[in-house]
C-alpha positions as CSV (number, residue, x, y, z in Angstrom):
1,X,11.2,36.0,-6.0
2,X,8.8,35.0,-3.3
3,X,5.4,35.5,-6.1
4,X,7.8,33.2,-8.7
5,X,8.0,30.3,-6.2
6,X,4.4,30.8,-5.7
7,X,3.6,30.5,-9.3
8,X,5.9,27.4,-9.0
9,X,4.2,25.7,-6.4
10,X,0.8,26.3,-8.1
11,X,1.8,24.8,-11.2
12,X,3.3,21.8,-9.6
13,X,0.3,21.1,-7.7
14,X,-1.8,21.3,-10.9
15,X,0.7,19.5,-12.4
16,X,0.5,16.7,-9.8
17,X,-3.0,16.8,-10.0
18,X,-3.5,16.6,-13.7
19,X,-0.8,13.2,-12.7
20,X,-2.5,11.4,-10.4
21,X,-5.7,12.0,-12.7
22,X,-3.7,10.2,-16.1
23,X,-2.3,7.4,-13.8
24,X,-5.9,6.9,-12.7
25,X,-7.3,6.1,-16.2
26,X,-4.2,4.4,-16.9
27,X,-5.1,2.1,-14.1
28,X,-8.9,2.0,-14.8
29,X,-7.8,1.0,-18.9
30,X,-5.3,-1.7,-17.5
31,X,-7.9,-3.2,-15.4
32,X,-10.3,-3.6,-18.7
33,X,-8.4,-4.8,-20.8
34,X,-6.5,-7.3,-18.3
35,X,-10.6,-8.5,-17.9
36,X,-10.9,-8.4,-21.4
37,X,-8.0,-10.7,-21.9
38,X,-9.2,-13.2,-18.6
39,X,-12.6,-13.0,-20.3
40,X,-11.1,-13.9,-23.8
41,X,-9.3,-16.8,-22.4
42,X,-12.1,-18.1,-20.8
43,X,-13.7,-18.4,-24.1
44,X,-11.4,-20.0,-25.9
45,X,-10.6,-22.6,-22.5
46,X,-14.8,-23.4,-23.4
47,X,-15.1,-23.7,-26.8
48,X,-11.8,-25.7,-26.4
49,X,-13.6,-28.0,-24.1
50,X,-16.3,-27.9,-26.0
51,X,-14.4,-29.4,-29.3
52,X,-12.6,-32.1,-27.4
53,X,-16.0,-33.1,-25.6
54,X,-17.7,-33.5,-29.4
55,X,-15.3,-35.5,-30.8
């Protein structure tokens, strides 16, 4: 009993590990594409401007 709880605790450390390391990237991808989308609107507030200035 004692080496199955070891086995246990091993594999939910991995486990853990491997978890922290996927909400990481998930993290890192939100931050892109959350800059991707204040960089996009951006853009369009510009050319926006830009059209109403022209006319």
């Amino acid at each position: 009993m004692w080496r199955h709880n070891e086995g246990y605790d091993i594999a939910v450390s991995v486990g853990s590990r491997l978890a922290a390391q996927r909400a990481q990237m998930l993290r890192v991808f939100a931050e892109r594409v959350s800059g991707f989308g204040r960089g996009l609107a951006v853009t369009a507030h510009a050319m926006a401007l830009y059209l109403v200035a022209g006319r």
